[in-house]
N, C-alpha and C positions, 0 to 999 in steps of 0.2 A: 373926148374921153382919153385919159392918163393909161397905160396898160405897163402893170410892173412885172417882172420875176424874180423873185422874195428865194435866193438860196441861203441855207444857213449847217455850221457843222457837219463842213465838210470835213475835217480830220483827214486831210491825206488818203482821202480816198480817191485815187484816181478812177477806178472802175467805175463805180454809183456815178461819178460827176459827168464821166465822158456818157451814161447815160441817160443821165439829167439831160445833158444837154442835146442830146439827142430825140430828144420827146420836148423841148422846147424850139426845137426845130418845126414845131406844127402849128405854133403861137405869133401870133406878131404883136410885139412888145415895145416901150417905149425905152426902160432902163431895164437891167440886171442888178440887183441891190444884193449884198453879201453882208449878213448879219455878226459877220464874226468866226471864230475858230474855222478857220481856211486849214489850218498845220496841228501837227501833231496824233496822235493813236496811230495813225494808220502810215506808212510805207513812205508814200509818194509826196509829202507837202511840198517840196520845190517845184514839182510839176504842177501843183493845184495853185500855187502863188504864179506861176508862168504863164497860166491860163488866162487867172484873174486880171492879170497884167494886160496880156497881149488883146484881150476882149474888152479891155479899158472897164471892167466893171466898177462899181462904186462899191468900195470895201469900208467896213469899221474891222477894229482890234478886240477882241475875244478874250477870255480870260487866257485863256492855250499862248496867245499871242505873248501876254505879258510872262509868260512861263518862258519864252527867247530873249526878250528883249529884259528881262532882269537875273537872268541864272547869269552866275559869275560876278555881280555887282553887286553893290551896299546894299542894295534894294531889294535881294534877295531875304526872306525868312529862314530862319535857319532849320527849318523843320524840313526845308528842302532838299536836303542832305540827302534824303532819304525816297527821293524821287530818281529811280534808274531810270526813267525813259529822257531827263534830260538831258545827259550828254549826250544820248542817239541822237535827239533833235537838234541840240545845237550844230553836230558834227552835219545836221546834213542841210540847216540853213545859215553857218554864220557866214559871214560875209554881205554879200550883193544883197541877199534876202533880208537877212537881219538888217541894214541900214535900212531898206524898201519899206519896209513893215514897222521900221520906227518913226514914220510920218504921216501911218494911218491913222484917219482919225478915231476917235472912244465911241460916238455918237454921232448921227447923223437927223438934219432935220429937214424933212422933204415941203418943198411948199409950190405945188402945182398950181397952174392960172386956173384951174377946171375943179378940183376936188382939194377937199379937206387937207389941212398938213399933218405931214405923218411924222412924229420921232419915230427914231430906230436908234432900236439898244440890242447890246448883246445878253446881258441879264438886266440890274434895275439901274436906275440914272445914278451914272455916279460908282456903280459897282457891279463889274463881269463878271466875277463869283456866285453870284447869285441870280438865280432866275426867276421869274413869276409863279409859281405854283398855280396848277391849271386849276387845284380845288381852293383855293382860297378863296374868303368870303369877301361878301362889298366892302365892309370897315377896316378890313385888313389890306386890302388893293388898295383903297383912297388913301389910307396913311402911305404906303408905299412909293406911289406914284405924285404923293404931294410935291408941286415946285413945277410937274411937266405939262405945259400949256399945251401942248396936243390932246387932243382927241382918240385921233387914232394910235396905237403905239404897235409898231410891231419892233419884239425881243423875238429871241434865242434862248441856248444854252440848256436847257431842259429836255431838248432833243425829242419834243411830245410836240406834236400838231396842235393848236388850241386855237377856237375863232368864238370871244365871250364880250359881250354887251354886257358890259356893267359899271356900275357906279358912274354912270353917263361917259364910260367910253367906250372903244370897240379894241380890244385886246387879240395881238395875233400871234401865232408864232406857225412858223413854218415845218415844222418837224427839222428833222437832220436828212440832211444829202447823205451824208458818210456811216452814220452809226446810229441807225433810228433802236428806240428803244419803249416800243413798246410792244413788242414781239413780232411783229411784222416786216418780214425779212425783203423790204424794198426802201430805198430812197423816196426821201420825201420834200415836195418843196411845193411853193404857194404859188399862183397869180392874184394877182389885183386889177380890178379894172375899175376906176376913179371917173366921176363925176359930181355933179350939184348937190348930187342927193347924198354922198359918201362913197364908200371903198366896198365893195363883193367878192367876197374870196371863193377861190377856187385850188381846192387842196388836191396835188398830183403825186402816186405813188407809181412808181417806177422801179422795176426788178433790174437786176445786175448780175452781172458773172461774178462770184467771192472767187473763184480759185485762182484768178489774174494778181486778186492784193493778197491773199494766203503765198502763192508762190511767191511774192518779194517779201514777203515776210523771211520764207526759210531764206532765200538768196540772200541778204543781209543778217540771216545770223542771228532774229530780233531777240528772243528768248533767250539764247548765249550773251550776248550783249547787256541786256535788260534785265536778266534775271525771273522770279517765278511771275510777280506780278503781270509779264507781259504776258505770258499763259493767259492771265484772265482777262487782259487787254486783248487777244485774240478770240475768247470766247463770246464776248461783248459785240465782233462781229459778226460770229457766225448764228449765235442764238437771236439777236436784237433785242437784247435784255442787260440789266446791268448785271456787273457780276465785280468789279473793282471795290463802287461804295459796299455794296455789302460786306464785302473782307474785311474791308478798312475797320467797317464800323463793328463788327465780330472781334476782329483781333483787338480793337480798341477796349472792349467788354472784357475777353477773355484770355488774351496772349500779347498785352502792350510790349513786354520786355522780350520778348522772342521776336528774333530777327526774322525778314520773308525767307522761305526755302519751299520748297517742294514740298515736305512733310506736312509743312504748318497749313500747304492748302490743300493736302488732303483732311485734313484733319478738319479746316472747316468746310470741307466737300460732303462732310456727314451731316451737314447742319441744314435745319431748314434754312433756304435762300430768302427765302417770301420773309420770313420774322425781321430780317434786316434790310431789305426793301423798303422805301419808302411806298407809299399806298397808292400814291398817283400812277405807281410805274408799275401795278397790276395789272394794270387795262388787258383788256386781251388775254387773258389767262384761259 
């Protein structure tokens, strides 16, 4: 038997992971698999990439990732402009990290002598941006997933736990380490235990100290730095619910030409939240 631990979207969460790992201190495991976004939202990503290193885990690259490895280059969109949290990021991995991180791989593909082979993505084959939606239907999976000869797949990026049997696969995803988001204010992450028969998941919710990453937040200044949006980048932690895409998609509707401030989020602070939520990220209401 194959025995995995499936972490994914950590976000610079150092606190959640050092208690991640703490509770997989009770498992004997064969690998540590890391589905992607290790950096960014939260505080600590040099530390979460130090870990990932020094424990020789098996990383792929995250959408988060290519947000380092392209700010400053041709390859950058120019809509990026408009993203404050990426100088803070770059400032706090260019160098040693950013090379490191430029020879992870996009995708991985697991092929145990004992059990099924697994792809691992961070959202769909081919594109980190996007993740599996937990509600979507068979006909809409099967086109998605067309091209990937696995069986099993386990993604990311959705930061929702999902373990779905369908269209003759078994689709997984881990939840998020760093910023779970479906209101439940714990770290989340997978084992797998692999044989003839297939893969059995076992999804592990793990509580954390917030006020260890809240304190490096003020200690770096993130909000002065960052601007309002990081405001709601902070509250993303403390509630475990989104609260960024909904702005986004609010000010998009109703304030595209007004720039972020303070004002503008109070202003959609009066606004039902839930209308700009996507529906999957109700769970747990």
């Amino acid at each position: 038997m194959t025995r995995l631990a499936i972490l994914a979207d950590i976000h610079g969460n150092l606190p959640a992971l050092q208690s991640v790992m703490a509770d997989m201190a009770s498992f004997t495991f064969d690998h540590v698999i890391v589905t992607g976004d290790l950096i960014n939202w939260g505080p600590f990503s040099a530390d979460v990439c130090a870990i990932a290193a020094r424990e020789r885990w098996a990383v792929i690259r995250g959408n988060n990732e290519f947000y380092l490895l392209d700010y400053r280059t041709p390859r950058a969109p120019a809509h990026w402009h408009e993203y404050t949290l990426l100088p803070w990021l770059h400032a706090q991995l260019a160098g040693l990290w950013q090379s490191a991180i430029a020879a992870w791989p996009d995708e991985l593909s697991l092929r145990f002598p004992d059990a099924p082979p697994i792809r691992v993505l961070h959202g769909l084959p081919g594109n980190p941006w996007r993740g599996i939606p937990p509600l979507l239907n068979e006909a809409e999976l099967a086109t998605l997933l067309d091209g990937v000869p696995e069986a099993v797949i386990v993604s990311a990026h959705t930061h929702l736990p999902m373990s779905r049997h369908v269209a003759g696969r078994h689709l997984l995803n881990p939840g998020s380490v760093g910023v779970p988001l479906d209101g439940l204010q714990s770290a989340s992450y997978l084992l797998l235990h692999g044989d003839a028969t297939g893969w059995r998941a076992t999804f592990r919710r793990v509580p954390y100290a917030l006020e260890p990453l809240l304190a490096e937040f003020r200690r770096q200044r993130f909000v002065d730095q960052c601007g309002p949006v990081a405001e709601l980048v902070i509250k993303e932690f403390t509630t475990a619910r989104l609260w960024v895409l909904p702005y986004l998609a609010w000010r998009q509707q109703h304030a595209r030409d007004q720039p972020h401030s303070s004002a503008l989020l109070a202003t959609f602070a009066e606004n039902d939240i839930w209308h700009y939520t996507p529906p999957e990220y109700h769970v747990n209401r």
